[in-house]
C-alpha positions as CSV (number, residue, x, y, z in Angstrom):
1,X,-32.3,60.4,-15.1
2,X,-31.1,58.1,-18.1
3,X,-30.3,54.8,-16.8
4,X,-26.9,53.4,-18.4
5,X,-28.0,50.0,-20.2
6,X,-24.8,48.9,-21.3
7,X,-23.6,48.5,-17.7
8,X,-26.9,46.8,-17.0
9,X,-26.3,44.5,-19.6
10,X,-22.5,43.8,-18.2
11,X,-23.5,42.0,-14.9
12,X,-24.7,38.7,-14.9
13,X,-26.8,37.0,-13.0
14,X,-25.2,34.0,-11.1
15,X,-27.6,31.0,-10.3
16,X,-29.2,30.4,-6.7
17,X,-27.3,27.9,-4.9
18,X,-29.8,25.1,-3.9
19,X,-27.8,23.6,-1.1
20,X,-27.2,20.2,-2.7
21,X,-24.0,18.7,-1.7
22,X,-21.1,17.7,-4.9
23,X,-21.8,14.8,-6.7
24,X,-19.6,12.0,-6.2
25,X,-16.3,11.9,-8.8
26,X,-17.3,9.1,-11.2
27,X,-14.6,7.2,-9.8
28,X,-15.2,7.2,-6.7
29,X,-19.2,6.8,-6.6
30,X,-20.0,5.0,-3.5
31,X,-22.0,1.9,-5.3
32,X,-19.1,2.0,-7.8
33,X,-16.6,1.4,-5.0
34,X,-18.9,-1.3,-3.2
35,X,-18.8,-3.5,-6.6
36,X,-15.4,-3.1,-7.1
37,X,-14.5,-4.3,-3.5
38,X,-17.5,-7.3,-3.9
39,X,-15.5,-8.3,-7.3
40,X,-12.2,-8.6,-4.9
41,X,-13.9,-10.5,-2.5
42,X,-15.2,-12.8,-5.6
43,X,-11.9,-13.1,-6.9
44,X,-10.0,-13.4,-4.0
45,X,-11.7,-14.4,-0.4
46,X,-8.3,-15.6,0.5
47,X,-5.9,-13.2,-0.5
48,X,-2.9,-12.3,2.2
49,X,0.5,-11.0,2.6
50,X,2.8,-13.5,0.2
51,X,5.8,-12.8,2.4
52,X,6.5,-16.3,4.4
53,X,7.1,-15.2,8.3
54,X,6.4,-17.0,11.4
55,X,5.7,-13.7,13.9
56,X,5.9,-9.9,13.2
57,X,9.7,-9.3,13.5
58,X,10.4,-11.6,10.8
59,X,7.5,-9.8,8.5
60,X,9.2,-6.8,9.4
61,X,12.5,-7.9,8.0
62,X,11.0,-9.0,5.2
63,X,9.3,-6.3,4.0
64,X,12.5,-4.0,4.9
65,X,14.0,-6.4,2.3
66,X,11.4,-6.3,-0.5
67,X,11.9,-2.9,-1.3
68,X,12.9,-3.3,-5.0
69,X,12.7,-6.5,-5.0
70,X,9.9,-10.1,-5.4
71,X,8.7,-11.0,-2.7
72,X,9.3,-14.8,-4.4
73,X,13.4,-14.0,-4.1
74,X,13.3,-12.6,-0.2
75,X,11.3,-15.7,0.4
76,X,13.9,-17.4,-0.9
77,X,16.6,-15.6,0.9
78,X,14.1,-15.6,4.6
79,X,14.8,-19.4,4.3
80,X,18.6,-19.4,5.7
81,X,18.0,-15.8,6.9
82,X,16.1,-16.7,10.1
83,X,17.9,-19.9,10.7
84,X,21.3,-17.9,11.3
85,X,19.4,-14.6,12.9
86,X,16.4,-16.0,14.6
87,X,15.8,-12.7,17.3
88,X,16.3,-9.3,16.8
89,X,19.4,-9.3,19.2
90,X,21.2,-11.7,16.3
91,X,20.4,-8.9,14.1
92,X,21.3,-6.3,16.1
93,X,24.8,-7.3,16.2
94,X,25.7,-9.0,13.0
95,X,28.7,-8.4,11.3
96,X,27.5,-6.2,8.5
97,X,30.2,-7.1,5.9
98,X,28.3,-10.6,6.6
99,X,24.7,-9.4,6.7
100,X,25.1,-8.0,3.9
101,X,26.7,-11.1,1.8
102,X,23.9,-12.5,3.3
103,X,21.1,-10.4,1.9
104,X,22.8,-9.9,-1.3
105,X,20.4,-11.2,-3.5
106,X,17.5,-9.1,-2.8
107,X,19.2,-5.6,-3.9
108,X,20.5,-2.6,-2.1
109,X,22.0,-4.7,0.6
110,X,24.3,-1.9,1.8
111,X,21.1,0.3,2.7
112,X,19.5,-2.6,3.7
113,X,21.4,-4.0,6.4
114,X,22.1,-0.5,7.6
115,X,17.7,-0.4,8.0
116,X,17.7,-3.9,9.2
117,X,20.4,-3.7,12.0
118,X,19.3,-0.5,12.9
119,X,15.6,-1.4,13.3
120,X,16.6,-4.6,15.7
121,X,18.7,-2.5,17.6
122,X,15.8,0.0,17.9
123,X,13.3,-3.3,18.6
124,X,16.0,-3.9,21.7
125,X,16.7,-0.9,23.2
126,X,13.2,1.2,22.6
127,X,10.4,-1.3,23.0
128,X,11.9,-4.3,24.7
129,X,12.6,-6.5,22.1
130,X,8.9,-6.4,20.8
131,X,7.6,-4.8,17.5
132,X,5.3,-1.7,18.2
133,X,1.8,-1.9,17.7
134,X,1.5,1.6,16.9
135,X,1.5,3.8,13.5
136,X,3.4,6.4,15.2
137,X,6.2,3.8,17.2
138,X,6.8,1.5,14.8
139,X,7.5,4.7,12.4
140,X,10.8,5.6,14.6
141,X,12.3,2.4,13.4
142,X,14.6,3.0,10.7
143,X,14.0,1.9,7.7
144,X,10.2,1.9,8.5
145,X,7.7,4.0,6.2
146,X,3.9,3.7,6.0
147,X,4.1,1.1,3.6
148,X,5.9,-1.2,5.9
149,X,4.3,-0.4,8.8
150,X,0.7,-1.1,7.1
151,X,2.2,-4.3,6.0
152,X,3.1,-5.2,9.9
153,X,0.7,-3.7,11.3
154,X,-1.6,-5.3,9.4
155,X,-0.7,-8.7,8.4
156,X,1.2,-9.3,11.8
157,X,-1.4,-7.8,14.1
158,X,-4.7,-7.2,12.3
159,X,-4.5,-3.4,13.1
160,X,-6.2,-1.5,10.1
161,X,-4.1,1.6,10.5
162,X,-3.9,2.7,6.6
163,X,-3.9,0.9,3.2
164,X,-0.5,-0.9,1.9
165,X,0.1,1.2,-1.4
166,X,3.1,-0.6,-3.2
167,X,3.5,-0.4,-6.8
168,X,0.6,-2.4,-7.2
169,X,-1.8,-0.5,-5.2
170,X,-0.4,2.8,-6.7
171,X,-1.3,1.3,-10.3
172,X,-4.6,0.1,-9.9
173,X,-5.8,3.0,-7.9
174,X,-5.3,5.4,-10.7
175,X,-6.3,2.4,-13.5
176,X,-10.1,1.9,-11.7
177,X,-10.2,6.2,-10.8
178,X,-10.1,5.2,-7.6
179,X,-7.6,8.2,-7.3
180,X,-5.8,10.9,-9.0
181,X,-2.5,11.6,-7.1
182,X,0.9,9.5,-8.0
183,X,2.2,9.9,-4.6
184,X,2.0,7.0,-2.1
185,X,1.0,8.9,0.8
186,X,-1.8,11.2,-0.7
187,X,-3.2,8.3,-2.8
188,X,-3.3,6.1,0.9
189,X,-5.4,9.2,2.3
190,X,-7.9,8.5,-1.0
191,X,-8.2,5.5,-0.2
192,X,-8.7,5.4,3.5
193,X,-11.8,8.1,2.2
194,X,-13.5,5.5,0.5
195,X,-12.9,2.5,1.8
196,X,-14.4,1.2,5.1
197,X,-12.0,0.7,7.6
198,X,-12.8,-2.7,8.1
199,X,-12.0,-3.5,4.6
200,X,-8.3,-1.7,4.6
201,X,-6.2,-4.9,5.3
202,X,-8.3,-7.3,3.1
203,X,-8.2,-4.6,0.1
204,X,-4.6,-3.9,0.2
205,X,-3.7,-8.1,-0.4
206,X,-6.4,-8.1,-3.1
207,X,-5.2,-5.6,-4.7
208,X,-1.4,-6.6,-4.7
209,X,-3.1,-10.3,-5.5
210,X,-4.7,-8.5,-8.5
211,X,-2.2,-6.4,-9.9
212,X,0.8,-9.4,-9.6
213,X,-2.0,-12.0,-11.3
214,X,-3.7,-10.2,-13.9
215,X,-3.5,-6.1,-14.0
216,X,0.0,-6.2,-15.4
217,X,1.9,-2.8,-15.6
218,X,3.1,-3.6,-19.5
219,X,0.1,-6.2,-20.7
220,X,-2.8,-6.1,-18.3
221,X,-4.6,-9.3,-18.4
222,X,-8.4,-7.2,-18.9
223,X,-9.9,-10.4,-20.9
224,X,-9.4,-12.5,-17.8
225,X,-10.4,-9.5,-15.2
226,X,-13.6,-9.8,-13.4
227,X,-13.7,-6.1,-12.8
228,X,-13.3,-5.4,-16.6
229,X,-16.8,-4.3,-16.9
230,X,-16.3,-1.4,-14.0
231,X,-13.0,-0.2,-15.4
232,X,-12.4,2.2,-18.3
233,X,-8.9,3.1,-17.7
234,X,-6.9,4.2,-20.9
235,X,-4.5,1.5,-21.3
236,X,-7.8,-1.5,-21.2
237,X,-6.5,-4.2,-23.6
238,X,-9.8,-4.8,-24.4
């Protein structure tokens, strides 16, 4: 019997699998990751949510409020703010031609007072006047997405539920590899992958701390970066 060589020489021969688990994305290398966070901690030990409140009702506010906007200007606006609505029941039933006059400076103040009047009302009625410790409560309140609810949650009640990703988080995530994805929710998931738990709140300030001080979006400060040396994003300035 002749024995057909050409389609003998067709199939290839695929390699053994040895059973080794992936190797670690470059970005994401476990001991990478660790120096990165020890470089925050370096940099800044102290770093914390920059929105001025005095309980978690007010942060809430706030943070409905600095969508779009500095957190410097709602700061500025919190200042009379919480003088003339001090409880979530003077919020609840504002005028909203008024609330909104009131809120003006921090943008989209239609929208705004809409979330903010509905979330007091919600605060009220739903969960007796307190703010929810829970991802999936404090989620029914309108206006409320997981970046705001991190930010409570977080700051208000020192509940590591998820990591804040704002536009500073989202930035320096993909400039340090630390993930791939340009939506908010799916790079939170990277994180929370690689970062321990216990380090969630604390990471999510230093980054924001980071990316308003030095990791500009236009003119990145990378001469003055301690973590310089670990990044090799594209845009580097040096």
């Amino acid at each position: 019997m002749k024995s057909n060589k050409k389609t003998l020489q067709k199939k290839s021969v695929k390699p053994a699998k040895t059973g080794k688990p992936a190797r670690a994305r470059r970005g994401t290398d476990p001991k990478r990751v660790a120096a990165i966070l020890a470089k925050l901690d370096e940099a800044y030990p102290v770093a914390t949510c920059e929105l001025k409140h005095e309980n978690a009702f007010q942060l809430l506010i706030s943070t409905i409020l600095s969508a779009q906007c500095t957190d410097v200007r709602v700061n500025l606006v919190a200042e009379t703010l919480y003088k003339k609505y001090p409880d979530p029941k003077a919020f609840a039933y504002a005028t909203p031609g008024e609330l909104e006059q009131d809120i003006r400076p921090t943008g989209f103040f239609r929208n705004k007072t809409r979330s903010v009047m509905g979330a007091s009302k919600a605060i009220i009625e739903q969960f007796g006047g307190q703010v929810p410790r829970t991802m999936e409560e404090i989620l029914t309140l309108p206006g409320v997405a997981r970046k705001t609810a991190n930010v409570v949650l977080g700051t208000a009640y020192g509940i590591a539920s998820g990591v804040v990703v704002d536009t500073h988080v989202l930035r320096l995530s993909n400039r340090l590899d630390l993930s791939r994805n340009e939506d908010p929710k799916k790079v939170e998931q990277d994180l929370m992958k690689i970062i321990p738990q216990e380090k969630w709140i604390q990471f999510s300030h230093q980054l924001i701390w980071h990316g308003r001080r030095i990791c500009h979006a236009r003119k990145p400060k990378c001469i003055e970066c301690n973590l310089a040396s670990l990044c090799y994003a594209k845009d580097k300035t040096i």
